[in-house]
HTML snippet that shows the backbone in 3Dmol.js (N, CA, C, O; Angstrom):
<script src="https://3Dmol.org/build/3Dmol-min.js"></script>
<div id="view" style="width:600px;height:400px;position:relative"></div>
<script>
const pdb = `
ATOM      1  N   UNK A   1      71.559 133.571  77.013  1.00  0.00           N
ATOM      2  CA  UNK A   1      70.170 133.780  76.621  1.00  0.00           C
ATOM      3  C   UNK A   1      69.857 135.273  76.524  1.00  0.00           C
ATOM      4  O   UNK A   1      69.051 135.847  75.792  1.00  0.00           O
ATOM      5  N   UNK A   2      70.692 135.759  77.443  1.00  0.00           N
ATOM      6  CA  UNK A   2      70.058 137.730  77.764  1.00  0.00           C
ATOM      7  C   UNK A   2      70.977 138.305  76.116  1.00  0.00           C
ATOM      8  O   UNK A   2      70.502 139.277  75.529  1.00  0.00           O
ATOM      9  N   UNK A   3      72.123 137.671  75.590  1.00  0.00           N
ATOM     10  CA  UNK A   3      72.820 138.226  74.995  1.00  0.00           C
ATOM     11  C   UNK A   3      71.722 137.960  73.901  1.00  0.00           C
ATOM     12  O   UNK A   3      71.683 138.919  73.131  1.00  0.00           O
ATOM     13  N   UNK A   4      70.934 137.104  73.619  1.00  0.00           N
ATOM     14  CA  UNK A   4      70.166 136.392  72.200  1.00  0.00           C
ATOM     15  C   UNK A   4      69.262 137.242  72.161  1.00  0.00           C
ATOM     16  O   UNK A   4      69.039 137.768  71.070  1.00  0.00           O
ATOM     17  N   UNK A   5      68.599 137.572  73.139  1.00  0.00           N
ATOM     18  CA  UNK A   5      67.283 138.381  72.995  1.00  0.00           C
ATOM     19  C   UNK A   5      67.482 140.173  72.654  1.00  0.00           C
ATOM     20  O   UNK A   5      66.774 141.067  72.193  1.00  0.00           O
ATOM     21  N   UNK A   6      68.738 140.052  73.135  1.00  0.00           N
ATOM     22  CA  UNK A   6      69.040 141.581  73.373  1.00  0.00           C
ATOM     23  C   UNK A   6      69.497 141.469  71.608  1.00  0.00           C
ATOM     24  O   UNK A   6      69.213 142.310  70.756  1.00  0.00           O
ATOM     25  N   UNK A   7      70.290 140.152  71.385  1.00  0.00           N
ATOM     26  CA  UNK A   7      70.412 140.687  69.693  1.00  0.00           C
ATOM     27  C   UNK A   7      68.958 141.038  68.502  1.00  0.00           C
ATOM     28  O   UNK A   7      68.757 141.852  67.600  1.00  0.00           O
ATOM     29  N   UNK A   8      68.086 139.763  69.218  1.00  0.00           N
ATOM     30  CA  UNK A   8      66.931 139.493  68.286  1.00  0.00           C
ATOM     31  C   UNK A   8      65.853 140.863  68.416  1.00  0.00           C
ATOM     32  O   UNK A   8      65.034 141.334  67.627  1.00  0.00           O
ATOM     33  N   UNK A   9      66.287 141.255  69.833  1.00  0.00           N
ATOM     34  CA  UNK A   9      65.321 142.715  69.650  1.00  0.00           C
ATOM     35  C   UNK A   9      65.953 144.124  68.962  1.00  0.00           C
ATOM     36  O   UNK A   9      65.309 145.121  68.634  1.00  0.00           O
ATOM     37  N   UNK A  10      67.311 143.919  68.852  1.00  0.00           N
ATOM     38  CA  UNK A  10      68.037 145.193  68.191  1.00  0.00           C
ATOM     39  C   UNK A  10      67.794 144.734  66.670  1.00  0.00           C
ATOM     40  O   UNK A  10      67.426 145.650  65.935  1.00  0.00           O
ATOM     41  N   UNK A  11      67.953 143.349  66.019  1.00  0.00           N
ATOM     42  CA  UNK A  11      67.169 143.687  64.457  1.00  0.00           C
ATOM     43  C   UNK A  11      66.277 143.570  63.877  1.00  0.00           C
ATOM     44  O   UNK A  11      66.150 143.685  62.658  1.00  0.00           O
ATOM     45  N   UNK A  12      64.694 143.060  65.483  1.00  0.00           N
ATOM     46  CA  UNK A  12      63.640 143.355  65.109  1.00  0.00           C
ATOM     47  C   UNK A  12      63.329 145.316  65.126  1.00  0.00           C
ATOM     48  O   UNK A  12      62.940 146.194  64.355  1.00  0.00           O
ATOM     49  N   UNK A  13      63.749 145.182  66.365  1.00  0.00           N
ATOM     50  CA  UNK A  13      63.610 147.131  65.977  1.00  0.00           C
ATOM     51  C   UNK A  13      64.437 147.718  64.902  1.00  0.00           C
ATOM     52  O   UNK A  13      63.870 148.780  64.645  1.00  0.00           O
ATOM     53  N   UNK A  14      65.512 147.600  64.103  1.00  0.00           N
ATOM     54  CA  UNK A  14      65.977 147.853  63.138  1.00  0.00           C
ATOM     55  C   UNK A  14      65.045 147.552  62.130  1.00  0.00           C
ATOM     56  O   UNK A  14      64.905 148.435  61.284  1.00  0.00           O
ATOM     57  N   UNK A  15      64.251 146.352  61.980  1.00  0.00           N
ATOM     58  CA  UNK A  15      63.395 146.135  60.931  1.00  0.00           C
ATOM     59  C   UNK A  15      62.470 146.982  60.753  1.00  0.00           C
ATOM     60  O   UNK A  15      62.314 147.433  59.618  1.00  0.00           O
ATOM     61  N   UNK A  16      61.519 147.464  61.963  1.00  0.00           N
ATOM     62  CA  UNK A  16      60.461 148.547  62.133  1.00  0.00           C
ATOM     63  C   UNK A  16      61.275 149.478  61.890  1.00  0.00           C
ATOM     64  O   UNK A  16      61.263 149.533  60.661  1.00  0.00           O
ATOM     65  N   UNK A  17      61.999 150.274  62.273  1.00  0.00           N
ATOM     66  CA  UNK A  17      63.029 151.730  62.154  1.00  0.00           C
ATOM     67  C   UNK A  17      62.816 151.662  60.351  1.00  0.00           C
ATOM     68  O   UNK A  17      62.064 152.481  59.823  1.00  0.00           O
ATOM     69  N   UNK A  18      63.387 150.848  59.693  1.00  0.00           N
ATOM     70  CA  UNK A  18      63.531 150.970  58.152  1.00  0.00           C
ATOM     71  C   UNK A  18      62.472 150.816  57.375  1.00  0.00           C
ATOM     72  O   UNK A  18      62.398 151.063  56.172  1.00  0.00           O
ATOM     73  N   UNK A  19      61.287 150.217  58.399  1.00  0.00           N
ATOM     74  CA  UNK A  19      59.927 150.430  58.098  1.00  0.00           C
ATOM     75  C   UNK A  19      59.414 151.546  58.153  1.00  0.00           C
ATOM     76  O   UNK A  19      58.631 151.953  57.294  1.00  0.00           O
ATOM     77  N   UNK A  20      59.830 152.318  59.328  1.00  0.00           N
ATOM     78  CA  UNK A  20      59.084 153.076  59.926  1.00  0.00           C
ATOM     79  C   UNK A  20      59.075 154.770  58.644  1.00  0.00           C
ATOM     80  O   UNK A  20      58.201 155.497  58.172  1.00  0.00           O
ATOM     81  N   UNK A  21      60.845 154.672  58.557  1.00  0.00           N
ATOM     82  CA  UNK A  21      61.229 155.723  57.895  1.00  0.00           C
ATOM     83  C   UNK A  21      61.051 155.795  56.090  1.00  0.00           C
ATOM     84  O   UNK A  21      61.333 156.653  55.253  1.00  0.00           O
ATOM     85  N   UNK A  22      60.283 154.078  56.008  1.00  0.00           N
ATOM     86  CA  UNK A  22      60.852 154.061  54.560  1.00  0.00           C
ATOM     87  C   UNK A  22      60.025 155.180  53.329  1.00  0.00           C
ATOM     88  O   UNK A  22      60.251 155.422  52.144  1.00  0.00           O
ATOM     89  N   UNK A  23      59.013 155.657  54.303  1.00  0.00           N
ATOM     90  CA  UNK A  23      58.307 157.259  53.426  1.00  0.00           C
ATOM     91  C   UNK A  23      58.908 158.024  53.353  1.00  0.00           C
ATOM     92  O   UNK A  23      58.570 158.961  52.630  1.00  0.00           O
ATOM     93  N   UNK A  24      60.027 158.056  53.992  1.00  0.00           N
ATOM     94  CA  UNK A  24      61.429 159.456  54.217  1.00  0.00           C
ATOM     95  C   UNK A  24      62.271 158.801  53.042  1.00  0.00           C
ATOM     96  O   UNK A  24      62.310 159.321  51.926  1.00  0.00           O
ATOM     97  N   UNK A  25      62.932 157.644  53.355  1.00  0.00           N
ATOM     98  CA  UNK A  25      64.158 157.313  53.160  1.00  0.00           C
ATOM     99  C   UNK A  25      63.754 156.344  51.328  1.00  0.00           C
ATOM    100  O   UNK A  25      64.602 155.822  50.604  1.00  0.00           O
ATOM    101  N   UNK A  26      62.850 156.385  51.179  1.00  0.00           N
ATOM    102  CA  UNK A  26      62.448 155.135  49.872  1.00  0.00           C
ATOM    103  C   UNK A  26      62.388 154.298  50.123  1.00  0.00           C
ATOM    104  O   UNK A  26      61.364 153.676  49.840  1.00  0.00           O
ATOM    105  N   UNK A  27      63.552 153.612  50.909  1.00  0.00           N
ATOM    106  CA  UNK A  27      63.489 152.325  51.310  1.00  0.00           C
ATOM    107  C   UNK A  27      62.591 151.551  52.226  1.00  0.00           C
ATOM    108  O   UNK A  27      62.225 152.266  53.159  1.00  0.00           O
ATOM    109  N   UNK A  28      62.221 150.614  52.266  1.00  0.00           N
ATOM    110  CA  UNK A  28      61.287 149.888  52.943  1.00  0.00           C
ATOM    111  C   UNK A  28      61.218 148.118  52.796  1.00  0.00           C
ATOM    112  O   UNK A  28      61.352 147.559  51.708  1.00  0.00           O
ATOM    113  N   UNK A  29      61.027 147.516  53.857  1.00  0.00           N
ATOM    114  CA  UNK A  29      61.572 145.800  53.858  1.00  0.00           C
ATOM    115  C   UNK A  29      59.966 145.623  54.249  1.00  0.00           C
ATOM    116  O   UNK A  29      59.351 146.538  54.797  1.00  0.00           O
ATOM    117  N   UNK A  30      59.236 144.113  53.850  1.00  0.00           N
ATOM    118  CA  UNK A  30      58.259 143.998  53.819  1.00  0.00           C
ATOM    119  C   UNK A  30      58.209 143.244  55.422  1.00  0.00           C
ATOM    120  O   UNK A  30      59.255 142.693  55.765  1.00  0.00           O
ATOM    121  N   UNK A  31      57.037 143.209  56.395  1.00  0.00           N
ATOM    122  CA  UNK A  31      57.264 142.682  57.471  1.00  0.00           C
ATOM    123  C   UNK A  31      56.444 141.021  57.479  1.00  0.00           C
ATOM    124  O   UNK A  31      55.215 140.954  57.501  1.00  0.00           O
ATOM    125  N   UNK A  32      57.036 140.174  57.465  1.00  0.00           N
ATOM    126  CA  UNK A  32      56.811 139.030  56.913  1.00  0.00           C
ATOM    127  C   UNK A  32      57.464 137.982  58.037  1.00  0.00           C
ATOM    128  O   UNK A  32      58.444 138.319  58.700  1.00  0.00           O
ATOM    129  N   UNK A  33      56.895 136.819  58.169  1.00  0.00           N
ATOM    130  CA  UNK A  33      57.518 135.729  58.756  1.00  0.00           C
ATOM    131  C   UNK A  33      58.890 135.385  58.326  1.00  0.00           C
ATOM    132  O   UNK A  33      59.643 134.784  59.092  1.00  0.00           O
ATOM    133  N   UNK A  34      59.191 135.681  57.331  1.00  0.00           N
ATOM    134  CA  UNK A  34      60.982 135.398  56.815  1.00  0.00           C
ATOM    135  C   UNK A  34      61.360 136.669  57.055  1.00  0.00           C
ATOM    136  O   UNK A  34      62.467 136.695  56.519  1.00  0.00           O
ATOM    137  N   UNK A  35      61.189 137.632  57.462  1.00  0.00           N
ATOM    138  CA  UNK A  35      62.168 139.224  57.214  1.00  0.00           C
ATOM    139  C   UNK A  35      62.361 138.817  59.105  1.00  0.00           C
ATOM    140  O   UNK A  35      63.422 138.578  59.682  1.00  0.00           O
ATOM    141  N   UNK A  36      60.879 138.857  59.746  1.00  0.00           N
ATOM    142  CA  UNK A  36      61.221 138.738  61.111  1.00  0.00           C
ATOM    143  C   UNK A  36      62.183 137.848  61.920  1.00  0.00           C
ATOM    144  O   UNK A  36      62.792 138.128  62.952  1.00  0.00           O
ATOM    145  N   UNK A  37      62.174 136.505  61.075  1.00  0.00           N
ATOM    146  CA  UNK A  37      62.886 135.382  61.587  1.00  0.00           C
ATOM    147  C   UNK A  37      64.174 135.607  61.527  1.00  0.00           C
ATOM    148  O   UNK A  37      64.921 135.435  62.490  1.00  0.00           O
ATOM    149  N   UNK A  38      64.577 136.042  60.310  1.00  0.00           N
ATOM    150  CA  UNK A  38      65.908 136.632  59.781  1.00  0.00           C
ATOM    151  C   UNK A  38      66.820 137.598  60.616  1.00  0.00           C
ATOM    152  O   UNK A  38      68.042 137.572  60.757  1.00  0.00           O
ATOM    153  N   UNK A  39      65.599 138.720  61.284  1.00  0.00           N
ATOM    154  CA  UNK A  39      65.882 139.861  61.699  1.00  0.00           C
ATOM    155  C   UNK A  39      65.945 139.262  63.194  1.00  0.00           C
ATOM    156  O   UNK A  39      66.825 139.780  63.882  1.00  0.00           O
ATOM    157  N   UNK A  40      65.219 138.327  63.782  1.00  0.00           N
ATOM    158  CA  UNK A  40      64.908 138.022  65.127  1.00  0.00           C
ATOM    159  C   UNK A  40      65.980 137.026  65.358  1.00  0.00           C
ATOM    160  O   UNK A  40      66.269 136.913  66.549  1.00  0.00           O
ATOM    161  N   UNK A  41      66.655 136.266  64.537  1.00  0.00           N
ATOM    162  CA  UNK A  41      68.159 135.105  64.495  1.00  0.00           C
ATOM    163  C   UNK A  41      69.179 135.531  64.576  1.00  0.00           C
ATOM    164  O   UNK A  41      69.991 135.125  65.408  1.00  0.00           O
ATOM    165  N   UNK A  42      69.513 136.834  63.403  1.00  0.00           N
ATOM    166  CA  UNK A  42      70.676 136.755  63.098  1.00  0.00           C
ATOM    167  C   UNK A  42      71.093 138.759  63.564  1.00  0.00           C
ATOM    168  O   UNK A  42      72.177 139.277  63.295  1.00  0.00           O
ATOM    169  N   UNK A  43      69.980 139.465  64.231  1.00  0.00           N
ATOM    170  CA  UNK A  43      69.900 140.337  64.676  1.00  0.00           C
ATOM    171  C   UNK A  43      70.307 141.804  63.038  1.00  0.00           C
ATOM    172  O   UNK A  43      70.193 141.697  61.817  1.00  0.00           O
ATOM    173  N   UNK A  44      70.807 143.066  64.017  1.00  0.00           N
ATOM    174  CA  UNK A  44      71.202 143.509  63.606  1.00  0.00           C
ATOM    175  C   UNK A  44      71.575 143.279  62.082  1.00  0.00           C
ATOM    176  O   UNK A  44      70.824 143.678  61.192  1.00  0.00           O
ATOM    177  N   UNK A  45      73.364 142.289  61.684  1.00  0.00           N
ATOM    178  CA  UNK A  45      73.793 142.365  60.623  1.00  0.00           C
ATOM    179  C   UNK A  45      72.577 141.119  59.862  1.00  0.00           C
ATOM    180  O   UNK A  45      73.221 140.421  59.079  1.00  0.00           O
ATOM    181  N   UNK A  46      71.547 140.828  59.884  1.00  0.00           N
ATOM    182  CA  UNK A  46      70.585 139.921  59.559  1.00  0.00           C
ATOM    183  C   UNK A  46      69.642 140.921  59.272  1.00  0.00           C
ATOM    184  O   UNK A  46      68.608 140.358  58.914  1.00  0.00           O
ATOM    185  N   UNK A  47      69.494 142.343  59.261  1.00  0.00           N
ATOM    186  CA  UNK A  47      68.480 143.317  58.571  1.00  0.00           C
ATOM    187  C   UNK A  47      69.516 144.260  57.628  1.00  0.00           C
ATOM    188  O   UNK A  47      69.205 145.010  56.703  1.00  0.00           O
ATOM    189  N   UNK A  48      70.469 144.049  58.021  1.00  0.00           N
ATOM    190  CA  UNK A  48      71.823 144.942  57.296  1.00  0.00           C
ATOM    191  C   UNK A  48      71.662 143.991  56.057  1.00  0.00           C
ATOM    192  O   UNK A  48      71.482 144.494  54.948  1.00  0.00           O
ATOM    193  N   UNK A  49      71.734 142.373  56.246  1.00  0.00           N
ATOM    194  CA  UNK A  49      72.085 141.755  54.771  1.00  0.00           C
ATOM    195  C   UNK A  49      70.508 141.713  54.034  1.00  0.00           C
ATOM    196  O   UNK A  49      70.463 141.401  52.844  1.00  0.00           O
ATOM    197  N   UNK A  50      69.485 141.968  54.618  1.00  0.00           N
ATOM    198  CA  UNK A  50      68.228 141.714  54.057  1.00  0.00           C
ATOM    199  C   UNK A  50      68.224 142.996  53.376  1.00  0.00           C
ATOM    200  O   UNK A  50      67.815 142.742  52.244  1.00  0.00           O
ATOM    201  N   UNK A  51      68.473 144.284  53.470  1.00  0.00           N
ATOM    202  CA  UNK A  51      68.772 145.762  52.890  1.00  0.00           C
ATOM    203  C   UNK A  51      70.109 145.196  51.838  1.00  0.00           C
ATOM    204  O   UNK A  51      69.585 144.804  50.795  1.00  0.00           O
ATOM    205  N   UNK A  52      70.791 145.121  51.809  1.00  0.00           N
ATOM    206  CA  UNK A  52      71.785 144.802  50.747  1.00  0.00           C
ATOM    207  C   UNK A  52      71.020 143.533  49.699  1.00  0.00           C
ATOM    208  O   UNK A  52      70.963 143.753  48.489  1.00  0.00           O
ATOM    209  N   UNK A  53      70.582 142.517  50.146  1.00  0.00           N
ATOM    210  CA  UNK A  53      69.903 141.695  49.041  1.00  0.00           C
ATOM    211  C   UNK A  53      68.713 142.159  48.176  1.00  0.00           C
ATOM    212  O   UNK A  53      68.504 141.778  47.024  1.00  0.00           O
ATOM    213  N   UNK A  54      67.951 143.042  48.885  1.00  0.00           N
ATOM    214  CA  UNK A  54      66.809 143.749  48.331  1.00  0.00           C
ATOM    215  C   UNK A  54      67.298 144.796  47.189  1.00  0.00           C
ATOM    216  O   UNK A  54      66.700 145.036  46.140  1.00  0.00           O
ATOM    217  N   UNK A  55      69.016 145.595  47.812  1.00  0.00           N
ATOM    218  CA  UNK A  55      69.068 146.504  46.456  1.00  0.00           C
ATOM    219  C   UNK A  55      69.898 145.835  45.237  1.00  0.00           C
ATOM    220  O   UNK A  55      69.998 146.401  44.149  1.00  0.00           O
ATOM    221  N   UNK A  56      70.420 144.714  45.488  1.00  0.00           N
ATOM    222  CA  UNK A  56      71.118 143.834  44.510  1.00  0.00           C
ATOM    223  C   UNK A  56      70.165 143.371  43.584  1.00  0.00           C
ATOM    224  O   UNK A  56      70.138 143.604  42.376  1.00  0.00           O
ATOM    225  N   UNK A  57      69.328 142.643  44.301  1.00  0.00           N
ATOM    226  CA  UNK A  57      67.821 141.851  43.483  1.00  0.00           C
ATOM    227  C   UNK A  57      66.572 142.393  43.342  1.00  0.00           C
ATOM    228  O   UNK A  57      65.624 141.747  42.896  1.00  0.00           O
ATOM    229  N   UNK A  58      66.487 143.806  43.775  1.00  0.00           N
ATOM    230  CA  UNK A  58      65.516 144.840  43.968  1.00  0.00           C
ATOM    231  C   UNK A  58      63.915 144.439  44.559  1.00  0.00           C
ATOM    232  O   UNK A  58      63.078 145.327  44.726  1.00  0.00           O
TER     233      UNK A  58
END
`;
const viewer = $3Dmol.createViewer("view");
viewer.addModel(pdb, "pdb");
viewer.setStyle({}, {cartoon: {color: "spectrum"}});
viewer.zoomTo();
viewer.render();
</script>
C-alpha cells in the first residue's frame, strides 16, 4: 500500500511540476479527472506516456 501511494504521489507531483513550469518549458498537460487518475494509477511513467501522447496527437 506505502509502495502505491508513494507511486501515485510521485506522478501526481510530476503532473503539477509540468504544470507548474509549462510558462518556461511550452509544455503544459491539462489538470483533469483523466490526467489525475492516469497520473495517480500508473504514477510517474503514466505522466511520462500522457507527455508523449499529447506531442504525437498534439
Amino acid at each position: 500500500m506505502r509502495r502505491w501511494v508513494r507511486s501515485a504521489a510521485g506522478g501526481i507531483g510530476a503532473l503539477l511540476l509540468v504544470d507548474a513550469l509549462g510558462g518556461f518549458t511550452g509544455v503544459s498537460m491539462a489538470l483533469n479527472p483523466f490526467t489525475l487518475t492516469t497520473c495517480g494509477v500508473f504514477g510517474v511513467p503514466g505522466t511520462v506516456t500522457l507527455l508523449v501522447l499529447k506531442a504525437v496527437f498534439g
